[in-house]
FILO-625241 format. One line per field, with one value per residue (C-alpha): residue in three letters; x, y, z. Coordinates in nm, 2 decimals. Each point is the difference from the previous one (the first is absolute). Layout:
BEGIN
type: c(ALA	...);
x: c(X	...);
y: c(Y	...);
z: c(Z	...);
//
This chain:
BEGIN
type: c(UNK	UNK	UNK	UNK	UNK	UNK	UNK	UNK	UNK	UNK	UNK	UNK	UNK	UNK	UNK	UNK	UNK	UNK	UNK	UNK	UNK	UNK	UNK	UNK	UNK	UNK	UNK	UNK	UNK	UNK	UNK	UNK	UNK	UNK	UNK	UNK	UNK	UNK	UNK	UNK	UNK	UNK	UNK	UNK	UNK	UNK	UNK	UNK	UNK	UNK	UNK	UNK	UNK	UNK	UNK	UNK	UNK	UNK	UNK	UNK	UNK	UNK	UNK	UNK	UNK	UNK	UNK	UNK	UNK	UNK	UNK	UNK	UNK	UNK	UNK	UNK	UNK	UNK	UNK	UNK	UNK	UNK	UNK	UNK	UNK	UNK	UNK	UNK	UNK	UNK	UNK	UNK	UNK	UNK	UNK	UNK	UNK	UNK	UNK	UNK	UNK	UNK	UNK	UNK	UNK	UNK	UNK	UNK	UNK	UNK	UNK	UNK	UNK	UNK	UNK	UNK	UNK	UNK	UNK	UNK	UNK	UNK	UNK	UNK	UNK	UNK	UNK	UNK	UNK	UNK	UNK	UNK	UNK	UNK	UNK	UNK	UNK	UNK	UNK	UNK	UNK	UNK	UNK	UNK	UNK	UNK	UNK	UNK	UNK	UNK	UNK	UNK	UNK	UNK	UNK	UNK	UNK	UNK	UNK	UNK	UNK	UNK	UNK	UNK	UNK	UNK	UNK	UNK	UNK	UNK	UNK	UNK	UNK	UNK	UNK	UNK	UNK	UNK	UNK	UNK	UNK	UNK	UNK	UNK	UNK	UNK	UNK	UNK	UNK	UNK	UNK	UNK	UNK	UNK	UNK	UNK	UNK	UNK	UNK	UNK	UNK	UNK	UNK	UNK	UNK	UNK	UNK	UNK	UNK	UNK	UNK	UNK	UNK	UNK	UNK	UNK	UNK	UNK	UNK	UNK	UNK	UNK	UNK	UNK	UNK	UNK	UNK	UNK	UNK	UNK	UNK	UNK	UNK	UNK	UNK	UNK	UNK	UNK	UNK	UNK	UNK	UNK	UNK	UNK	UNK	UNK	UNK	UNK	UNK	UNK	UNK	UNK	UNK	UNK	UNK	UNK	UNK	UNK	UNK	UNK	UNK	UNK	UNK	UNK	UNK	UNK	UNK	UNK	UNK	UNK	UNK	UNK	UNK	UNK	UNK	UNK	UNK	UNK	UNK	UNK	UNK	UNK	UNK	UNK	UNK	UNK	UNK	UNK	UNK	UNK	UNK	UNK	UNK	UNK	UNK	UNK	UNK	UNK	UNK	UNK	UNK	UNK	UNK	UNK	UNK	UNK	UNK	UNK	UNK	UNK	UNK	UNK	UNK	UNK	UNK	UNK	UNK	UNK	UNK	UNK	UNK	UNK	UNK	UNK	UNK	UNK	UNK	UNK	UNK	UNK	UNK	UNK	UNK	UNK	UNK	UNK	UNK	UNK	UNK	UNK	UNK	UNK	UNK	UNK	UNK	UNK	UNK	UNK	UNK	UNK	UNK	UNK	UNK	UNK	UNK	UNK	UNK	UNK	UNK	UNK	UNK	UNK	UNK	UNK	UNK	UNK	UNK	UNK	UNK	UNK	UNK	UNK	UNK	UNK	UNK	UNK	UNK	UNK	UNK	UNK	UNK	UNK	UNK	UNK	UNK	UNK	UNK	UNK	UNK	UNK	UNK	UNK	UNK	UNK	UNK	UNK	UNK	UNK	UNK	UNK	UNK	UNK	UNK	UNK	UNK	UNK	UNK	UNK	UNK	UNK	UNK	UNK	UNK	UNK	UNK	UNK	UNK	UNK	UNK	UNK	UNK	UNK	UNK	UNK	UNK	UNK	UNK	UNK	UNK	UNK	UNK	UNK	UNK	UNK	UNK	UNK	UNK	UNK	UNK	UNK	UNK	UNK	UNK	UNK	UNK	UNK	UNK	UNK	UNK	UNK	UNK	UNK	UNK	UNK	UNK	UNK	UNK	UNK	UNK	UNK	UNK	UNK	UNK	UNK	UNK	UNK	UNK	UNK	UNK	UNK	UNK	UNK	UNK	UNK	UNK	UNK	UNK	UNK	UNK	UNK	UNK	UNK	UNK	UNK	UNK	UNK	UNK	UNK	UNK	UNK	UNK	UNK	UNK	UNK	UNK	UNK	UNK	UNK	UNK	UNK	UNK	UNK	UNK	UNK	UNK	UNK	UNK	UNK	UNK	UNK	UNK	UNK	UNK	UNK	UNK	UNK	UNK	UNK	UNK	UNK	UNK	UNK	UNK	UNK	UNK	UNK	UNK	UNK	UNK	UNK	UNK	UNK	UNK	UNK	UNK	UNK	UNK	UNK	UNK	UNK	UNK	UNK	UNK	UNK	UNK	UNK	UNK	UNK	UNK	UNK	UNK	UNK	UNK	UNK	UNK	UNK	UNK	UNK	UNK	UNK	UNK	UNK	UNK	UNK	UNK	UNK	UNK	UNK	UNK	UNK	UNK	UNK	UNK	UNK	UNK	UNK	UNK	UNK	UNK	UNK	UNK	UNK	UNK	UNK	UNK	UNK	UNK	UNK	UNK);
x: c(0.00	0.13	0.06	-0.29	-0.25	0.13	-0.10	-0.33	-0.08	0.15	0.19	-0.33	0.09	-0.38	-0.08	0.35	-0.15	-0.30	0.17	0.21	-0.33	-0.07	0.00	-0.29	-0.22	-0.01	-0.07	-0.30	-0.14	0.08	-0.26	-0.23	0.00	-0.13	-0.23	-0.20	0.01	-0.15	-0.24	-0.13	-0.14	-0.30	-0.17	0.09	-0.14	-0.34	0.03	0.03	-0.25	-0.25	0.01	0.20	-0.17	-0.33	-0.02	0.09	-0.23	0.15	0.34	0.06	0.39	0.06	-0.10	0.17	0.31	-0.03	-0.05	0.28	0.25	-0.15	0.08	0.32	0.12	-0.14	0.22	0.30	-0.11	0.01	0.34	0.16	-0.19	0.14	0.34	-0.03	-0.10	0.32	0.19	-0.08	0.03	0.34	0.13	-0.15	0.14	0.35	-0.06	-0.07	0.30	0.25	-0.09	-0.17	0.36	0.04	-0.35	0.09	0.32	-0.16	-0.25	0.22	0.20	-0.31	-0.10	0.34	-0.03	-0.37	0.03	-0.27	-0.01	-0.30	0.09	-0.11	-0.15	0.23	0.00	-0.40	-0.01	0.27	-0.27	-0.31	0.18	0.12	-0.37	-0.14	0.25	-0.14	-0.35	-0.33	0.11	0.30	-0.23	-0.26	0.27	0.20	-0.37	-0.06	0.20	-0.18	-0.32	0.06	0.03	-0.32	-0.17	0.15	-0.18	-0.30	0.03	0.04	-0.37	-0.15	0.14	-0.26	0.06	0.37	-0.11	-0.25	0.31	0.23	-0.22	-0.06	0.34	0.09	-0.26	0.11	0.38	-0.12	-0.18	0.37	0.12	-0.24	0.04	0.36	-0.05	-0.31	0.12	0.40	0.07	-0.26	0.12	0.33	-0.09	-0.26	0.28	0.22	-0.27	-0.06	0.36	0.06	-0.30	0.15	0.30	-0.09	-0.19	0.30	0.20	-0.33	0.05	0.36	-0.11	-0.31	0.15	0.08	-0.37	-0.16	0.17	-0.03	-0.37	0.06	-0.17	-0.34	0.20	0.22	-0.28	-0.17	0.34	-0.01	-0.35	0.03	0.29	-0.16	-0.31	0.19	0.17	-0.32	-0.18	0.31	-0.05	-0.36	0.01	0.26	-0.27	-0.29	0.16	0.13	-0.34	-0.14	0.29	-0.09	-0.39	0.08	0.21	-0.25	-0.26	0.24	0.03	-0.30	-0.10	0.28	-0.16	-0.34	0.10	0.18	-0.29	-0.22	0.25	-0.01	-0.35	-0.03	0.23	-0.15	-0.36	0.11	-0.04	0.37	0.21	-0.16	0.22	-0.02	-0.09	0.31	0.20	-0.24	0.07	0.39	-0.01	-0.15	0.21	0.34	-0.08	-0.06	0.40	0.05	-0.08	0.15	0.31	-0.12	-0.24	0.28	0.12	-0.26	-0.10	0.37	0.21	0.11	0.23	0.13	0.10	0.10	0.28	0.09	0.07	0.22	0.20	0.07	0.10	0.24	0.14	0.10	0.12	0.25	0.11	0.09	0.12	0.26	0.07	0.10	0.24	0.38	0.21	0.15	0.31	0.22	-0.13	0.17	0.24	-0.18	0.01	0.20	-0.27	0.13	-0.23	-0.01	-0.29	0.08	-0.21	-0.34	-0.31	-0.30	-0.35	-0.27	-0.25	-0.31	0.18	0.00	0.40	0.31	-0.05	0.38	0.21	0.42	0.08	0.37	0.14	0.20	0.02	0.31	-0.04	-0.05	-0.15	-0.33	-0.23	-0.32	-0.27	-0.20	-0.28	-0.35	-0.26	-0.02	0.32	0.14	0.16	-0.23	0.10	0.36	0.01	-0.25	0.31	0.27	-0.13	-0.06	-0.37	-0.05	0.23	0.18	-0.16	0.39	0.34	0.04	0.02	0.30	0.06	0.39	0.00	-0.28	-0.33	-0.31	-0.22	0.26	0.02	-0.21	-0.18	-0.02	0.44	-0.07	-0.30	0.21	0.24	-0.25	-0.22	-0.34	-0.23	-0.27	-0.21	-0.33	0.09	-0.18	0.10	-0.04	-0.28	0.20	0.21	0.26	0.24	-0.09	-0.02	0.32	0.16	-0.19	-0.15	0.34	-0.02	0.35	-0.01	0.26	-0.09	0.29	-0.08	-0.32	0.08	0.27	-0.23	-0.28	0.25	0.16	-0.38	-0.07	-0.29	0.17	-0.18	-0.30	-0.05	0.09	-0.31	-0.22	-0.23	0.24	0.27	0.17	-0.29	-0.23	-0.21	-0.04	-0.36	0.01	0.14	0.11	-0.31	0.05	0.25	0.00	0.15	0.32	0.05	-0.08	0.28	0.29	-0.06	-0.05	0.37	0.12	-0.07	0.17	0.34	-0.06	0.30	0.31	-0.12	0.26	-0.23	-0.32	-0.26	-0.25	-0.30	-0.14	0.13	-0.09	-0.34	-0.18	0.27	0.00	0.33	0.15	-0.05	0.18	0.25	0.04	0.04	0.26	0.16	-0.06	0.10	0.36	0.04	-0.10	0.27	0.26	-0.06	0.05	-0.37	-0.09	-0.31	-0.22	-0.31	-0.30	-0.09	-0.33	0.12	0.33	0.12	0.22	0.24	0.26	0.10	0.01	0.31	-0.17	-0.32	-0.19	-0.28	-0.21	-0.27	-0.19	0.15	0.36	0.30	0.03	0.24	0.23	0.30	0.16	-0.23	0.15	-0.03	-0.31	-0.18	0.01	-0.08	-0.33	-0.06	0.22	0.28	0.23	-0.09	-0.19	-0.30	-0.22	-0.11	-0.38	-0.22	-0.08	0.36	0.04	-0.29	0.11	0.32	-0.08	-0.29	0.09	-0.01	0.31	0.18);
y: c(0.00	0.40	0.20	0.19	-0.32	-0.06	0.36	-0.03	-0.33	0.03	-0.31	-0.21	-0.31	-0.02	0.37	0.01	-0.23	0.17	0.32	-0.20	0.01	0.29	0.08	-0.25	0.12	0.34	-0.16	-0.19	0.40	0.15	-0.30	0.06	0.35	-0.09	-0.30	0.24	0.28	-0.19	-0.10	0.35	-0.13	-0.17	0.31	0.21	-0.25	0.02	0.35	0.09	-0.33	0.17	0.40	-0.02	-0.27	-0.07	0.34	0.15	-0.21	-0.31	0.05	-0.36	0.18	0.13	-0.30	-0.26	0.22	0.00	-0.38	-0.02	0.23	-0.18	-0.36	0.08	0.22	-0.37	-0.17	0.17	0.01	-0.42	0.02	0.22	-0.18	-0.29	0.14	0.11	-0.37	-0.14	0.21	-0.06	-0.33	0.02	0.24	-0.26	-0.31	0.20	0.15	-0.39	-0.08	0.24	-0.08	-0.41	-0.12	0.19	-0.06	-0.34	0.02	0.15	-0.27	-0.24	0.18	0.08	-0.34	-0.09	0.20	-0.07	-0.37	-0.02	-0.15	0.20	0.32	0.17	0.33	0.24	-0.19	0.00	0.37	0.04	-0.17	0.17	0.30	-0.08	-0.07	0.32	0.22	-0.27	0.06	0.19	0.13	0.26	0.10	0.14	0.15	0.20	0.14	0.19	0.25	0.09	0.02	0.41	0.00	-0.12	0.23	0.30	-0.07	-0.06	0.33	0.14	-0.18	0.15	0.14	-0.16	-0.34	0.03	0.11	-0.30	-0.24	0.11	-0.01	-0.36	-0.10	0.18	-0.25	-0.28	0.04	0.02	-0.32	-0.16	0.16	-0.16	-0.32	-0.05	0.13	-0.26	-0.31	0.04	-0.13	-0.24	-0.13	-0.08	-0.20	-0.21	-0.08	-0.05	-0.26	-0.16	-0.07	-0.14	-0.21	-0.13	-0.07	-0.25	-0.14	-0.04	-0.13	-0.28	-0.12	-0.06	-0.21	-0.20	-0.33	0.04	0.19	-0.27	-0.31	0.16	0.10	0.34	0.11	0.15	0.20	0.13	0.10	0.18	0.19	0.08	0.11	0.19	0.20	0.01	0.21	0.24	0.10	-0.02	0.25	0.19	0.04	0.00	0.32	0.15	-0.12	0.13	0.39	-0.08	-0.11	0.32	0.23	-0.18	0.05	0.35	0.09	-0.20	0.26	0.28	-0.09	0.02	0.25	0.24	-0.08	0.08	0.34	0.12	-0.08	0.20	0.34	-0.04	0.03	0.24	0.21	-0.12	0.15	0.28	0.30	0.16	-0.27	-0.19	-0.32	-0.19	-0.40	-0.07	0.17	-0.23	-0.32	0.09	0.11	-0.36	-0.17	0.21	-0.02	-0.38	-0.03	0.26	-0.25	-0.29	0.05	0.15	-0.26	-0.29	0.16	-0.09	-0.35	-0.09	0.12	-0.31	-0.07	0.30	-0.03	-0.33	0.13	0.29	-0.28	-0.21	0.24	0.09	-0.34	-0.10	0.36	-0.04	-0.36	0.13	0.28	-0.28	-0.20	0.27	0.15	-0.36	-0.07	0.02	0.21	-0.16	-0.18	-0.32	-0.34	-0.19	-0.28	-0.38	-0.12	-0.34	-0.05	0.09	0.08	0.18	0.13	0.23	0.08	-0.05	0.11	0.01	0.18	0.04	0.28	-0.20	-0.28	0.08	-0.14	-0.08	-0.28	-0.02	0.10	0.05	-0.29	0.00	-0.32	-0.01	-0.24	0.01	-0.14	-0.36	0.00	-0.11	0.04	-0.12	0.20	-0.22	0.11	0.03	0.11	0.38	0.00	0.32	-0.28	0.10	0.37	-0.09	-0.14	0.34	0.21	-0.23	0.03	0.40	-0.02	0.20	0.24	-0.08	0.27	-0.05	-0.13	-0.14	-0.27	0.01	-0.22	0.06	0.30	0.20	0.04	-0.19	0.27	0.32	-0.32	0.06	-0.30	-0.06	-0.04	-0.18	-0.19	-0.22	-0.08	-0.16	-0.33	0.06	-0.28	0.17	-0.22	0.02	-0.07	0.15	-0.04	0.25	-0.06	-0.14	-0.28	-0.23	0.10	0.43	-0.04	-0.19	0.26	0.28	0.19	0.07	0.04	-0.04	-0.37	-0.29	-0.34	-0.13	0.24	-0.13	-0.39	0.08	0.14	-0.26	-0.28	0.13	0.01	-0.32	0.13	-0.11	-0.39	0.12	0.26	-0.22	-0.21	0.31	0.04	0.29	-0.04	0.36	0.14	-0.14	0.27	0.04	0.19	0.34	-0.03	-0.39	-0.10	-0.31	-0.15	-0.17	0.15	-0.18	0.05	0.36	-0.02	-0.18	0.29	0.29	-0.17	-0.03	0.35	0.11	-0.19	0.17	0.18	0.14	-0.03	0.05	0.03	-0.26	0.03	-0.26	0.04	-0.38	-0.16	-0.33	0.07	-0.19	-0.24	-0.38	-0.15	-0.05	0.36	0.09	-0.24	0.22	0.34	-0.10	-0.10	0.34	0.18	-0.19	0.11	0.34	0.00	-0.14	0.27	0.31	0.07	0.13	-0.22	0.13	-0.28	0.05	-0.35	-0.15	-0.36	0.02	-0.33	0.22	0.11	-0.27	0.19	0.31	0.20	0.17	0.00	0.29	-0.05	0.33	0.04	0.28	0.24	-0.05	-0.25	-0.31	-0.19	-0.02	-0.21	-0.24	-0.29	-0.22	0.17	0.08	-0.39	-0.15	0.30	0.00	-0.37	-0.19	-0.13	0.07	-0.24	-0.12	0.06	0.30	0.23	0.00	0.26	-0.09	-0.02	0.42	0.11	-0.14	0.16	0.29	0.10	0.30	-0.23	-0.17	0.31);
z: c(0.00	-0.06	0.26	-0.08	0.00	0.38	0.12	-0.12	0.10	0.34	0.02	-0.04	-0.20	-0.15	0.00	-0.23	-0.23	-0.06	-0.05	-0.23	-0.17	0.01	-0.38	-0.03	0.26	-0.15	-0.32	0.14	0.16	-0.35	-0.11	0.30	-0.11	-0.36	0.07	0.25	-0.19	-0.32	0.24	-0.05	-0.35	0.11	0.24	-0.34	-0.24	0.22	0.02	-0.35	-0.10	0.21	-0.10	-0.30	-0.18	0.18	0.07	-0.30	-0.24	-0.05	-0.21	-0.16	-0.11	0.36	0.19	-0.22	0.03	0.38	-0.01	-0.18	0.22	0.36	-0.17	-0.09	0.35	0.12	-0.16	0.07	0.38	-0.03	-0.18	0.30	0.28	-0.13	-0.03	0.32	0.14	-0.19	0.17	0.39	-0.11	-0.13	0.29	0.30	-0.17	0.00	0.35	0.14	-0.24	0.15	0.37	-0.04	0.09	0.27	0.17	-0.06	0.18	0.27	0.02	0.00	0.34	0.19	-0.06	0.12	0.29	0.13	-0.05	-0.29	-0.31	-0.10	0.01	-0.34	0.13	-0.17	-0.32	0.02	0.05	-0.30	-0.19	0.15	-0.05	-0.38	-0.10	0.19	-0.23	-0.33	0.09	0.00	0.31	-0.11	-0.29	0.29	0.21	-0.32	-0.09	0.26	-0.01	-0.31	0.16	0.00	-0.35	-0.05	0.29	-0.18	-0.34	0.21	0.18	-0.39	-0.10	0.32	0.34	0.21	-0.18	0.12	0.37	-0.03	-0.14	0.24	0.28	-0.07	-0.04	0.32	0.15	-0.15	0.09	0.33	0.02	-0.11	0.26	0.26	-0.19	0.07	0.40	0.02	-0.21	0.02	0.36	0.03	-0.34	0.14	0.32	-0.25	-0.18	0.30	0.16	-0.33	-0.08	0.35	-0.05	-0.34	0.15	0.25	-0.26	-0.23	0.34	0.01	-0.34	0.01	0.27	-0.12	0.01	0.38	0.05	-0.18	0.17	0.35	-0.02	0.05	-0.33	0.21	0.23	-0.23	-0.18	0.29	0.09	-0.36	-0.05	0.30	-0.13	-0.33	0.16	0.16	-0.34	-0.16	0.24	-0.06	-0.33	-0.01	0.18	-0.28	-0.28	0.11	0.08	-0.41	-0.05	0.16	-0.18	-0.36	0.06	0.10	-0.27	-0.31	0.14	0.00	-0.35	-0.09	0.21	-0.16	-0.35	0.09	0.22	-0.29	-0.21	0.23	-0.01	-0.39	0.00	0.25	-0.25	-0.33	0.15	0.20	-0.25	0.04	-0.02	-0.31	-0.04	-0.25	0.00	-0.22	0.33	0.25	-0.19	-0.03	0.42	0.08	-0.22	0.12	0.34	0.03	-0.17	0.28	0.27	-0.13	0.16	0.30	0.06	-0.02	0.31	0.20	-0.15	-0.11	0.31	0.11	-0.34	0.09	0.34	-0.09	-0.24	0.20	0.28	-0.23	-0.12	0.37	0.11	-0.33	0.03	0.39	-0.06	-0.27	0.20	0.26	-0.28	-0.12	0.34	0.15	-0.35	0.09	-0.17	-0.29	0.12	-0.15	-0.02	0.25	-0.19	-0.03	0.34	0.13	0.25	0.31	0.28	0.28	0.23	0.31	0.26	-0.23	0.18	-0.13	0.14	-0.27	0.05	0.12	0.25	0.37	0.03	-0.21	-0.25	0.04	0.23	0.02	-0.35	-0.07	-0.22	-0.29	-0.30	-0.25	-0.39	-0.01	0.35	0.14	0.26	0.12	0.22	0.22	0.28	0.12	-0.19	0.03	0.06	-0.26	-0.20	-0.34	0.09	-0.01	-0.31	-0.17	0.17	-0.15	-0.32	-0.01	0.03	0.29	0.20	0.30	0.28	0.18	-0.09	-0.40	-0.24	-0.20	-0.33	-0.08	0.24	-0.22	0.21	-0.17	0.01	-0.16	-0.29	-0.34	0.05	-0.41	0.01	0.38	-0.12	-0.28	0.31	0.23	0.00	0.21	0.09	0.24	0.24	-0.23	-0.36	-0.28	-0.36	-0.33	-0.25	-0.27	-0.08	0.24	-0.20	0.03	0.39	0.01	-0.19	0.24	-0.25	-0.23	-0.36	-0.03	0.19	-0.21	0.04	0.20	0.30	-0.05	0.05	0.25	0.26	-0.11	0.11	0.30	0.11	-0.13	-0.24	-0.33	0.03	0.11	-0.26	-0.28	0.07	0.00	-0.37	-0.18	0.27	0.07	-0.18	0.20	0.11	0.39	0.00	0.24	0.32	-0.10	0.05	-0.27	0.20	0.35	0.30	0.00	-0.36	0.02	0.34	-0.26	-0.27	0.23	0.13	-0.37	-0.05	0.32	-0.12	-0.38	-0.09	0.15	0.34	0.34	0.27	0.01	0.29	0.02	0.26	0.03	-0.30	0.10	0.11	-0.28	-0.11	0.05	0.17	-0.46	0.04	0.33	-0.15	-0.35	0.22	0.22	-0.30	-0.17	0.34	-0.01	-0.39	0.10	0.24	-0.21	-0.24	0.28	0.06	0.33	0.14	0.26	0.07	0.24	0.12	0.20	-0.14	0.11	-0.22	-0.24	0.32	-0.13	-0.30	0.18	0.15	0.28	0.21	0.14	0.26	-0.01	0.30	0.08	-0.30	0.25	-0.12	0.24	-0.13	-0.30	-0.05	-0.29	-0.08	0.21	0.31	-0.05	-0.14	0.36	0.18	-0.26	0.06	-0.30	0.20	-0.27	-0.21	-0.22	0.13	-0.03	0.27	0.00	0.07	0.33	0.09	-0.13	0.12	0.40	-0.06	-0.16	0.27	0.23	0.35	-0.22	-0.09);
//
């Protein structure tokens, strides 16, 4: 952007972009300006139909030339209003263009950072807000400010038809004005209740199988219906004040029509005014165009508001966006995968205490270690913080002496395998999830991941193989398949730190088998593995132990301190989970 584009947009990301545009907005008010001044042509077609051709004897020549001039200012109208759609068109669809990766970036982080998968807010008000600038809406809105225009040639038919006119419009702009304080902020705890109410009932359909084997289907319907009423009184309030507002506004259109009527023929009888009926019939028609715009106000408010919200909200979360960007600095050189955390705490906003407290370990290249615990322990936490995905609220996690978070995660995102503790795969194929997404992917990264996670065999049996498609969220594959090519995907490329929450959850005892084969290769080639355990069979393979209680360190130490303190003597045996969750417990500490 110039210099000069930053002064006037006052550092506002969005408010930049549309004064980037500004070139086209004045071109759609220079077509405003012409469509509603050739609107003009239909109150002067009536009033010269009516005293210059009824009037005047019936001309044929005069009215098939006025028929002729009115058709034609028509069709040049439709040409410009046309025009003038194309063009909002084209400048929201490069207004969503310039900022969708962005919004989508920020999705992505605020998603990262509230826990939820499902947060698309800001891209659904980029969209609301894309088709309020395509639509009927903007059209409304970049009328009215030539509502004067047409008062003026009202005030030159008649001066009490423009007092009349003006009067009404006064009224009507008013009754927007009441509209927004009646409907706006009972609007917005509606919507409030009902998308609380439609969130629970989102929560109860990813959970029908459990509802439905449990019984629990009647009262989770009641809870439900319950919540469901509240919203709905809610918004039942908001509809019937719009109800009220719309009602009041249809008579006010009506009402305008038939008032101005009324002055017309008070004027057309009253002996020293004289008006004409050609001026009547051009008044009625002139003010009901008048209105139009003024009248969308009061019915067509909530758009409005609407848009006026969502430009708030994507402008403040790109502020944010551009005040929380580092200043351009060097990309750190590929890491070797040495780790080091010092002194991590971490606190998020809405728990009471710590979810970890004082962590200090660190791992070299080649070396591994495995996180075992309680549930609730922080141990899911740890690995989010290992990985970058949330900041450290104390001390700091290190990967070759560069700090996670100060990282571009694009240059530290090729250098790290992630296998989170819920696994969710990418509509597409095995082979584009394996590859996480890349376009530049080559077919040996591609099978060398697949058989360190021992997905090769399985996906040569599948019907197209590596193009097998997955279906959204994996949902064509079982959970342990969807677990080995979540895993493939985590070991995809040049990877030098791997952190695996669980990877053995839904795999059979071939499968623990294939990892702790894959852990020892990953070893042998210098990656740093970090592995968060509940079954604790893969300790064998691994270098050191960690048992994590209460968000605090208990114990660490080389595997082979640490098997028979856990309950595997050293040998051969595995520790249970019995035998870690005795030792692990506070009274044990």
């Amino acid at each position: 952007m110039a210099a000069g584009t930053k002064t006037a947009s006052g550092g506002d990301p969005l408010k930049e972009m549309l004064w980037a545009a500004r070139g086209a907005f004045a071109t759609a008010a220079i077509f405003s300006f012409f469509v509603n001044a050739l609107i003009l042509v239909m109150p002067v077609y009536m009033f010269s139909l009516f005293d210059r051709v009824l009037g005047g004897g019936g001309n044929q020549f005069t009215l098939t030339f006025l028929a002729l001039f009115a058709l034609s200012a028509l069709l040049i109208q439709a040409v410009i209003d046309i025009a003038r759609t194309y063009l909002f068109v084209r400048v929201s669809s490069w207004i969503a263009h310039q900022i969708g990766r962005k919004i989508f970036a920020l999705s992505l982080r605020n998603a990262t950072a509230r826990g939820s998968r499902r947060d698309t807010e800001l891209l659904s008000r980029m969209d609301s807000l894309r088709n309020f600038l395509a639509g009927e809406q903007i059209f409304m809105v970049m009328d009215l400010p030539w509502v004067p225009l047409f008062l003026a040639f009202l005030f030159f038919l008649q001066f009490w038809i423009g007092v009349a006119a003006t009067t009404i419009a006064v009224f009507i702009l008013f009754l927007a004005l009441a509209n927004k304080w009646a409907t706006g902020p009972v609007r917005e705890v509606g919507l409030a209740a009902m998308g609380e109410s439609n969130r629970k009932a989102e929560v109860s359909l990813r959970n029908a199988d459990v509802i439905e084997a449990m019984g629990m289907g009647a009262r989770v319907g009641r809870r439900w219906e319950q919540d469901n009423d509240v919203a709905l009184d809610r918004l039942a309030i908001f509809t019937r004040r719009m109800g009220l507002m719309a009602a009041v506004g249809k008579t006010m259109q009506f009402g305008s029509m038939m008032a101005i009527m009324t002055v017309c023929a008070i004027l057309i009888i009253h002996p020293d005014t004289n008006l004409s009926r050609g001026a009547m019939m051009a008044s009625v028609i002139l003010v009901g165009r008048v209105l139009m715009p003024v009248q969308f106000l009061v019915t067509g408010w909530a758009p409005i508001n609407e848009a006026i919200g969502d430009y708030k909200a994507l402008s403040a979360a790109l502020r944010q966006a551009a005040a929380r960007t580092p200043a351009q600095q060097e990309t750190p050189p590929a890491p070797q995968g040495e780790l080091k955390v010092e002194g991590l705490n971490f606190h998020p906003p809405s728990a009471p205490e710590p979810v970890l407290k004082d962590i200090d370990f660190s791992l070299k290249p080649g070396e591994s270690l495995g996180i075992v615990g309680p549930s609730a322990s922080g141990k899911s936490t740890l690995a989010r913080l290992l990985v970058g995905l949330d900041r450290p609220s104390a001390g700091s996690v290190k990967l070759d002496g560069s700090h996670l978070h100060e990282w571009p995660s694009v240059d530290l995102g090729a250098h790290i395998g992630y296998l989170p503790q819920d696994v969710e795969l990418f509509g597409g194929t095995v082979r584009d999830n394996i590859a996480r997404q890349a376009d530049d992917w080559t077919s040996e990264r591609i099978l060398d991941a697949a058989r360190l996670a021992n997905v090769d065999t399985m996906v040569k049996f599948m019907p197209q193989g590596y193009q097998t498609v997955v279906g959204n969220g994996g949902t064509l594959l079982s959970g342990g398949q969807m677990q080995r090519v979540g895993l493939a995907r985590a070991l995809y490329g040049d990877v030098k730190l791997v952190v695996l929450d669980e990877p053995n959850a839904n795999l059979d005892a071939h499968g623990e088998e294939a990892l702790a084969a894959a852990i020892e290769e990953l070893k042998r080639r210098g990656v740093t593995v970090v592995l968060i355990l509940h079954r604790p069979n893969i300790l064998k393979v691994l270098d050191y132990v960690m048992v994590l209680v209460d968000g605090k360190i208990q114990r660490i130490g080389p595997r082979e301190e640490m098997l028979p303190i856990l309950g595997g003597g050293g040998g051969s045996k595995q520790p249970d989970d019995r035998a870690i969750n005795v030792v692990t417990s506070p009274a044990n500490a």
